[in-house]
C-alpha positions in Angstrom: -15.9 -10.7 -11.7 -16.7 -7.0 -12.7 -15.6 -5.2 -15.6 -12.2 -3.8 -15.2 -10.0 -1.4 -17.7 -8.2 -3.9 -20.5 -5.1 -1.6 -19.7 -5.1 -0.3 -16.2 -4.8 -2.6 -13.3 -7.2 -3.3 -10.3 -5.9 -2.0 -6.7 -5.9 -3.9 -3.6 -5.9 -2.0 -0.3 -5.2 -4.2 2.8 -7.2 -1.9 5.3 -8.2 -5.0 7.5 -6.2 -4.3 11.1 -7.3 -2.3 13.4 -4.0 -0.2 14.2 -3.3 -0.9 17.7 -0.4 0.9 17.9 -2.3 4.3 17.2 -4.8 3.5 20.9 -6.5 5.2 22.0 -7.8 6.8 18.5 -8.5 3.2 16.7 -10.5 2.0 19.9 -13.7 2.6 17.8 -11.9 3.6 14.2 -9.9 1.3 11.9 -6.7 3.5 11.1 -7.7 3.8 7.7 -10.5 6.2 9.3 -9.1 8.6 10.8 -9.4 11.9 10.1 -6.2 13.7 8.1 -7.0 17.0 6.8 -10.7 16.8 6.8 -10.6 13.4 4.9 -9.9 9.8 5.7 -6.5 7.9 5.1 -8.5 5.7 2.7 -10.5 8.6 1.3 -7.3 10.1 0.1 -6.0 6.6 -1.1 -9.2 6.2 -3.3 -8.8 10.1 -4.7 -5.0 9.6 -5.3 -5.9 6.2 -7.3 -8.7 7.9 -9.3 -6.4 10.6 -10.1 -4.1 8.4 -11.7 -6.4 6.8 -14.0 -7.1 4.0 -11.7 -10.6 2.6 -12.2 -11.6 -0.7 -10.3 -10.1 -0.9 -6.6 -11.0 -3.5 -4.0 -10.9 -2.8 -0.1 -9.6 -5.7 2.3 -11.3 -5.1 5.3 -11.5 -6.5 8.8 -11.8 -4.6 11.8 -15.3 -2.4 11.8 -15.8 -3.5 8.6 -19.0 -1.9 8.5 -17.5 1.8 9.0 -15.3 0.6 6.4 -18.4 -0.1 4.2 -20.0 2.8 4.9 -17.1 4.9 3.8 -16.8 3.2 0.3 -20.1 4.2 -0.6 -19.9 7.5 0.9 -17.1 8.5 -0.7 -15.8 6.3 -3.8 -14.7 8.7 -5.9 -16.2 9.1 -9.7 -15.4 7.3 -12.1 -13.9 4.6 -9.5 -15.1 1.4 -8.8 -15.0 0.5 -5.1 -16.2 -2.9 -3.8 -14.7 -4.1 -0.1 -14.0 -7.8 0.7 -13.7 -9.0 4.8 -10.9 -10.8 6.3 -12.0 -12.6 9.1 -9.0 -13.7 10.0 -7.9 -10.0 11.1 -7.3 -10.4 14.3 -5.4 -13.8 14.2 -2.9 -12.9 11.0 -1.0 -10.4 9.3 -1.6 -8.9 6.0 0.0 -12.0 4.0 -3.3 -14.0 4.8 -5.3 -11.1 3.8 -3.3 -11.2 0.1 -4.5 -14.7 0.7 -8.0 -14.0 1.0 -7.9 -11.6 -1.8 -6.1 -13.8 -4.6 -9.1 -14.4 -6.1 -8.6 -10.6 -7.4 -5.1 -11.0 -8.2 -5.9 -12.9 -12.2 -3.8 -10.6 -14.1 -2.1 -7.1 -13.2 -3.0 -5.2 -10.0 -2.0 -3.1 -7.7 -1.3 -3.9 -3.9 -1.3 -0.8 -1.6 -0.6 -0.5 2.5 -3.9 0.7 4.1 -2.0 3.0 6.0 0.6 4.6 3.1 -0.7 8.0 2.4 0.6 9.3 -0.9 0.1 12.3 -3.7 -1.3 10.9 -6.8 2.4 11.5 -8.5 3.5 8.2 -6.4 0.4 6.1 -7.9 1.4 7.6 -11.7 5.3 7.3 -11.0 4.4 3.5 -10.5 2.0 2.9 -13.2 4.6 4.5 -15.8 8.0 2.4 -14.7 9.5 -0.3 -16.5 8.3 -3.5 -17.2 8.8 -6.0 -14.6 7.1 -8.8 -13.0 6.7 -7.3 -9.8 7.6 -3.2 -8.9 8.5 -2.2 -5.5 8.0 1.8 -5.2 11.2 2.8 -2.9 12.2 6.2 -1.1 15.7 7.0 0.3 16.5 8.9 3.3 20.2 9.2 5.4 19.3 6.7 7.9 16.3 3.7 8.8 14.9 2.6 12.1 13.7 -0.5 13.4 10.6 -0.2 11.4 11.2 0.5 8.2 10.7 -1.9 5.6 14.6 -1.9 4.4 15.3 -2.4 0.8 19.0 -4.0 -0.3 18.4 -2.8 -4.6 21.4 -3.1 -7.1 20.6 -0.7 -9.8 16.7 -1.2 -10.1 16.7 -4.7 -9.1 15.3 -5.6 -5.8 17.9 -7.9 -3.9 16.4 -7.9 -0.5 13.4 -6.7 1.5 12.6 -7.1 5.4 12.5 -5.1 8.8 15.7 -7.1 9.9 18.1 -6.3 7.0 21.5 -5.6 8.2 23.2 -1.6 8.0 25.6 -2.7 4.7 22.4 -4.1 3.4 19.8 -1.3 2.9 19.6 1.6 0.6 15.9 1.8 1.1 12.5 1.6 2.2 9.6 0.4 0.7 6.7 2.7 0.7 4.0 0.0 0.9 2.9 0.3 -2.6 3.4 -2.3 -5.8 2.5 -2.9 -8.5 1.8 -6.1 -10.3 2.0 -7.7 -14.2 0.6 -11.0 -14.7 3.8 -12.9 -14.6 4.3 -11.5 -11.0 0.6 -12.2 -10.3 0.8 -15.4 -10.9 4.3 -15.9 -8.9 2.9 -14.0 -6.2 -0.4 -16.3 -5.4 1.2 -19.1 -5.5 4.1 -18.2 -3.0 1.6 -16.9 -0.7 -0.9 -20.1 -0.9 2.4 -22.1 -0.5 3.0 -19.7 2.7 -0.2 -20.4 4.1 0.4 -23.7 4.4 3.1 -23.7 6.8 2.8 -22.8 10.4 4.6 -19.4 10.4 2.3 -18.4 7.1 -0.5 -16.5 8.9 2.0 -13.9 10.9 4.3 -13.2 7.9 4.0 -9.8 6.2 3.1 -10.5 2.2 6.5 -8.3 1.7 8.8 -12.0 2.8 6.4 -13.2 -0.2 8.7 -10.4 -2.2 11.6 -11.3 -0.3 11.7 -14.7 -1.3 10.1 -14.5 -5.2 13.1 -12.1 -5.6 15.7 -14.6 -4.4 14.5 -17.2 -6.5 15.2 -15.7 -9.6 11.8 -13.5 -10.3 12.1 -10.2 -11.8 11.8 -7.8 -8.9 12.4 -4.1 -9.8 12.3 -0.8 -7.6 11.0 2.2 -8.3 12.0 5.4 -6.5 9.5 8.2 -5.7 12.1 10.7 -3.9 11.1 14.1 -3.5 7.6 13.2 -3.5 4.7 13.2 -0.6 3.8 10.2 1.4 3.8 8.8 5.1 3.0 6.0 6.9 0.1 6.3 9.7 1.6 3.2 12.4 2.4 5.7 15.8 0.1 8.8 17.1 3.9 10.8 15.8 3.1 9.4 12.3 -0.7 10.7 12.9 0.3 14.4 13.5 3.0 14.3 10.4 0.1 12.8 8.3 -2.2 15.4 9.0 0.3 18.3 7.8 0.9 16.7 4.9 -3.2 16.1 3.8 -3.3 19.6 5.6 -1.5 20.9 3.0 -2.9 19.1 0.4 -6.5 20.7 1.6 -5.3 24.2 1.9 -3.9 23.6 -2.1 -6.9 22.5 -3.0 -8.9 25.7 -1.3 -6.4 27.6 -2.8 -7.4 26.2 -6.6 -3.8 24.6 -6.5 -3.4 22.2 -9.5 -0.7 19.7 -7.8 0.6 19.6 -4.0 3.8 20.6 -2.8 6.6 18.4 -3.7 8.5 18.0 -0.6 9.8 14.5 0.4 8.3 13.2 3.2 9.4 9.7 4.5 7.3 7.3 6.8 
């Protein structure tokens, strides 16, 4: 095990699929590749974590892992840690089995963070500063969800449901893809997904039913919202195009010798 921060937790990017939603531009490229606003999807990821005082974070990879590689030591930010561990179960399971493969990381508090959830460091900050609580859920809010969102049911700041499925009367949210972790909700949350594991359905389960069900058997789940802040999710070519005005604008900021990005709410 490396040496990590006493106070600030590891990440854990699940950047294993390949996108195959996104084809023809992920025939060659994991997702977490492509180009948005003259950097990567995980480039930015990295930056945003560094910014926020992040210093160890660990890359789940899986589909051309070796472009994956590549890009960690190209770009690692300073000051950031980066190592990558493979799933080879990528093309067989969803991202609860590469949770699975990554538990060995998961020994106190961490971060876990969507491979394809491009945020402004504010997000990363927003969630590192919330309440205590065994297990955070970061949250934005919009009028109306589709059949992909991941739908949120909170009361107050407690988290009372999570899935795609959840019923109209029972959503009030969607979560962003990003959480973080004490080591209460560590330890809960390895053990419900190498319980998971074991059952037949456990390798095509989204870790988020992990959340789901930890929160309806009594462990303290908590939300955190990050309305009016930056971020989209990169799963159709539509979500490309809106991900690349939003890094596009973070880029044209930066030229500019900007010292934060727009703050305009963006939802996946």
């Amino acid at each position: 095990m490396s040496s990590r921060d006493p106070v600030l937790p590891r990440a854990i990017i699940l950047s294993a699929g390949q996108g195959s939603r996104l084809l023809p531009h992920t025939e060659n490229t994991p997702k977490a590749l492509l180009d948005l606003g003259g950097r990567s999807m995980l480039e930015w990821q990295l930056r945003g974590l560094a910014e926020a005082g992040i210093r160890e974070a660990v890359v789940v990879t899986g589909f051309r892992d070796d472009q994956i590689d590549r890009a960690v030591a190209q770009n690692a930010p300073p000051g950031l840690r980066v190592r990558t561990l493979y799933n080879p179960f990528y093309k067989l399971a969803d991202n609860l089995a590469s949770c699975w493969m990554a538990r060995g990381e998961m020994d106190g508090a961490f971060l876990i963070l969507n491979g394809d959830t491009l945020f402004e460091p504010e997000i990363a900050r927003r969630l590192l500063s919330a309440p205590a609580a065994a297990i955070t859920v970061t949250i934005d809010r919009k009028p109306a969800y589709d059949a992909d969102d991941m739908k949120v049911w909170t009361e107050g700041t407690r988290l009372k449901a999570i899935g795609k499925k959840l019923p109209a009367h029972e959503t009030n949210g969607e979560s962003i893809g990003f959480l973080r972790f004490e080591a209460a909700g560590a330890a809960a949350f390895v053990a419900e997904i190498e319980r998971t594991m074991r059952t037949p359905e456990g390798p095509g389960l989204w870790y988020l039913s992990a959340i789901h069900r930890l929160a309806n058997a009594g462990v303290d789940v908590r939300v955190c919202s990050i309305e009016g802040l930056q971020w989209g999710e990169l799963d159709f070519p539509a979500d490309l195009v809106r991900n690349r005005e939003i890094a596009g604008g973070w880029t044209a900021a930066q030229v500019r010798g900007a010292d934060t990005v727009p703050a305009v709410g963006v939802a996946g």
